[in-house]
C-alpha positions in Angstrom: -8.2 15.8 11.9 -12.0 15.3 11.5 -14.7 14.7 14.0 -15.9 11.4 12.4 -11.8 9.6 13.2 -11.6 12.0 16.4 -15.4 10.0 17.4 -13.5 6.2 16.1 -10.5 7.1 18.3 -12.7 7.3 21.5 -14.0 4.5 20.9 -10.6 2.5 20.6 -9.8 4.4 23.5 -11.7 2.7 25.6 -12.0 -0.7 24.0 -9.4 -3.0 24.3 -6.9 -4.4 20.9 -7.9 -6.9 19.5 -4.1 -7.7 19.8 -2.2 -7.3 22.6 0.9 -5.9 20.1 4.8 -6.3 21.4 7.1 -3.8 20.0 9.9 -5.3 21.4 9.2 -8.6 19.1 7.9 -6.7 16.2 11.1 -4.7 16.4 13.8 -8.0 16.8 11.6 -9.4 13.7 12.3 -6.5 11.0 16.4 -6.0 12.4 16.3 -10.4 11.1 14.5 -9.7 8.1 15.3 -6.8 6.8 19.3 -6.2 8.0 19.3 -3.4 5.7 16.9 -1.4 7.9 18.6 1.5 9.8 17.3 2.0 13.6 14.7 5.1 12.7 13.0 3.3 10.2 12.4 0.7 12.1 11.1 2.9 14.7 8.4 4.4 12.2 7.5 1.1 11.5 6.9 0.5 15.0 4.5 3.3 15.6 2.7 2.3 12.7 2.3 -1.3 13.7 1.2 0.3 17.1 -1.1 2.6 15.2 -2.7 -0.1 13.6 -3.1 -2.1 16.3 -5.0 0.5 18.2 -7.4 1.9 15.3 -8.1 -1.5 13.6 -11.5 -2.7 15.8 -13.1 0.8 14.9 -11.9 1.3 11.2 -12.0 -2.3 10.1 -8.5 -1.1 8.5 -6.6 -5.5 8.0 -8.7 -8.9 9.0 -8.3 -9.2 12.5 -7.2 -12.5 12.4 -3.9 -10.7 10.7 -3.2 -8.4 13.3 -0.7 -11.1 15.2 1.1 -11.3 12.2 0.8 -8.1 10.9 4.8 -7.5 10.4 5.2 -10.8 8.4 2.2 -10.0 6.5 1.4 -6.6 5.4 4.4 -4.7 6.8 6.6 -7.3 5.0 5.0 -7.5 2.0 5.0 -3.5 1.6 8.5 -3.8 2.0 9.6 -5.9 0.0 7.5 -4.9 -2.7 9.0 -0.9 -2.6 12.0 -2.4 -2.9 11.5 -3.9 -6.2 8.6 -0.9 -7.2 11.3 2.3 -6.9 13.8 1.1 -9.5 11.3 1.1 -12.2 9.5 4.6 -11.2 8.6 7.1 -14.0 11.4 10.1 -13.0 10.0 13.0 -11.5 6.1 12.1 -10.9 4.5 11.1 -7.7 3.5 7.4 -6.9 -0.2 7.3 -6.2 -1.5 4.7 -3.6 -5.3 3.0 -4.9 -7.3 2.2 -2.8 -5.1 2.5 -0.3 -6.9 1.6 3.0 -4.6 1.5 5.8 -2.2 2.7 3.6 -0.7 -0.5 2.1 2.0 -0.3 0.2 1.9 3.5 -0.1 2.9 4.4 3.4 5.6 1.7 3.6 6.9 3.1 0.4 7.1 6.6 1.9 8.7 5.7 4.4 10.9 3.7 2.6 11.5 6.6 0.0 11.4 9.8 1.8 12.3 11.9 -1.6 9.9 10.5 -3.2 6.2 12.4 -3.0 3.0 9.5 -2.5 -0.4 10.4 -2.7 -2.9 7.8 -1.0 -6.4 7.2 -3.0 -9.1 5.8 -1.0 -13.0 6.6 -0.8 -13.3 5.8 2.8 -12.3 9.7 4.4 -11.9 7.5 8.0 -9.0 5.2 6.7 -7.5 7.9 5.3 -7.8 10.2 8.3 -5.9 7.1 9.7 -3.0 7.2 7.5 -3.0 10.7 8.2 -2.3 10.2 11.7 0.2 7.6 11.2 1.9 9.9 8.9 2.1 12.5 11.7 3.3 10.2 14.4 6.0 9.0 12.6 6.8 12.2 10.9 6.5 11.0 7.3 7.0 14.0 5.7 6.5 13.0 1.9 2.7 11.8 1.6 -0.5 13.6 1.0 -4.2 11.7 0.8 -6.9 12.2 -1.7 -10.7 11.2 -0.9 -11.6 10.2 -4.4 -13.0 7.3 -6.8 -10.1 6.4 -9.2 -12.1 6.9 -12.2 -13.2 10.6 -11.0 -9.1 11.7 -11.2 -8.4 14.4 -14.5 -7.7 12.2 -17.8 -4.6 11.0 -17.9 -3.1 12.8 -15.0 -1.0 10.0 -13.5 2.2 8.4 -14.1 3.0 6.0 -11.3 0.5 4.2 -9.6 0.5 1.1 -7.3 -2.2 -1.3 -5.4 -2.6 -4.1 -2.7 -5.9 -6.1 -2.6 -7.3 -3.3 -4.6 -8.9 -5.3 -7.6 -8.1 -8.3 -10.5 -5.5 -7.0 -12.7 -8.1 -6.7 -15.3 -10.7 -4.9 -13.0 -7.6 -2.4 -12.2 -6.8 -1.4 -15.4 -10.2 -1.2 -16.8 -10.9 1.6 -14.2 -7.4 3.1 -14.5 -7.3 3.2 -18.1 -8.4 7.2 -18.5 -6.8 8.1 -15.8 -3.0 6.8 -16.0 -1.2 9.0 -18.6 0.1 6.9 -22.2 3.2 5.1 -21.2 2.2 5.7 -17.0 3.4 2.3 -15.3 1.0 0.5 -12.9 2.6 -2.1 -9.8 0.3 -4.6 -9.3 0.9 -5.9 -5.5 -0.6 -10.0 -6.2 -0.4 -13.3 -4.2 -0.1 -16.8 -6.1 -3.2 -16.0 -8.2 -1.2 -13.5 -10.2 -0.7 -15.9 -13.3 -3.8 -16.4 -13.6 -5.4 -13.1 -13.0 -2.8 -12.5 -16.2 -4.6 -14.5 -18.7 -7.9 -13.3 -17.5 -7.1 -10.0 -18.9 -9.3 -9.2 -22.0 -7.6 -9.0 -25.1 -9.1 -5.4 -26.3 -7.3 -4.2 -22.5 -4.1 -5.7 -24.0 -3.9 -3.2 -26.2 -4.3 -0.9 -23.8 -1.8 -2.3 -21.2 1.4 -3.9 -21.6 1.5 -6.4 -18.7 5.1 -7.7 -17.1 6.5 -9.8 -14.2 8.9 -7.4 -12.2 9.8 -10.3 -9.5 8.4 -12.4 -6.9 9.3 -12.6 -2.9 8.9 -14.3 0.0 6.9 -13.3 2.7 8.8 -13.9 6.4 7.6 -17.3 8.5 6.1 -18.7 5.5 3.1 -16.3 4.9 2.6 -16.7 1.0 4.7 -16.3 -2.3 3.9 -12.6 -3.5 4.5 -11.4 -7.3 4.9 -7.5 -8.0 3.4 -7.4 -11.7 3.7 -4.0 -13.5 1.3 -3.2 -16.4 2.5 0.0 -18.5 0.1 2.3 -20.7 0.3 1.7 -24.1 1.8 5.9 -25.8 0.0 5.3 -29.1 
């Protein structure tokens, strides 16, 4: 673990949450939402809500405004999403995480997925120093992190690749398009503006990117209408 997250936890150490964070609620919300949840997963979940909770004034990792509802929200949302994301995986190739931050949806999906290898992309070496230590804490075996830009990873090199609040669609694929291998699939994590980010993709991109609507969920307590949109690599 580095110096630089070492020097972030003292601080939080010492600094109160910016949430005062229940596990016993958190924990009673995923059993009614997610049923299908056994006992140890929910635990992990748990310690990565706590994790969260603790690290988020010093790493700026959600708005804090979201911390409160951070199970309904992002924990929910990662969820629901893997669920729909692992059918439609590209056999036998690691799903990479961009721009993964506090480790939205990659972490979840690990979790989720524990046979399935997920590398986290980020820039920011502190986040991902915190996913790291999440990782370790709730003994999720199956991830690895990458301090890199996107556009710096070897030509196409990567087959499965998701994002949450990464970029547009079009801004996404534009920086993807060397990297993702021909016929590589990438799941697109989008709120109510998804249609519309759609449209907006440029038509020379189009023949780059073959864009689809995998399915669209419900967030718990009424927190938003989220669509999982995939967008597959043209092989020609």
């Amino acid at each position: 673990m580095s110096r630089d997250f070492i020097s972030e936890a003292s601080k939080t150490s010492s600094t109160p949450p910016e949430f005062d964070f229940d596990p016993v609620i958190s924990r009673a919300n995923y059993e009614s939402w997610f049923p299908e949840l056994n006992s140890l997963l929910i635990d992990k979940l748990l310690i990565y809500q706590g994790e969260l909770n603790k690290f988020n004034k010093a790493l700026h990792l959600v708005p804090p405004r979201t911390l409160k509802f951070a199970d309904s929200l992002h924990f929910s949302d990662a969820i629901l999403a893997s669920s729909l994301i692992r059918p439609h995986l590209l056999y036998n190739a690691p799903l990479h995480d961009f721009g993964s931050g506090a480790g939205f949806p990659g972490l979840v999906f690990a979790l989720m997925n524990p046979d399935i290898e997920v590398v986290l992309v980020d820039r920011d070496s502190a986040k991902l120093e915190f996913c790291t230590q999440v990782a370790l804490a709730a003994e999720i075996r199956n991830v690895a992190v990458v301090v890199k830009d996107v556009e710096d990873f070897e030509h196409a090199s990567i087959r499965n690749v998701t994002a949450r609040g990464y970029n547009t669609l079009a801004k996404s694929v534009m920086r993807a398009r060397k990297t993702v291998a021909p016929g590589g699939r990438f799941f697109h994590l989008k709120g109510q503006s998804w249609a519309s980010e759609l449209s907006a993709i440029p038509p020379q991109l189009l023949t780059l990117w073959t864009p689809s609507l995998i399915g669209r969920y419900s967030l718990p307590e009424e927190r938003g209408e989220m669509a999982l949109v995939l967008t597959e690599k043209s092989t020609e």
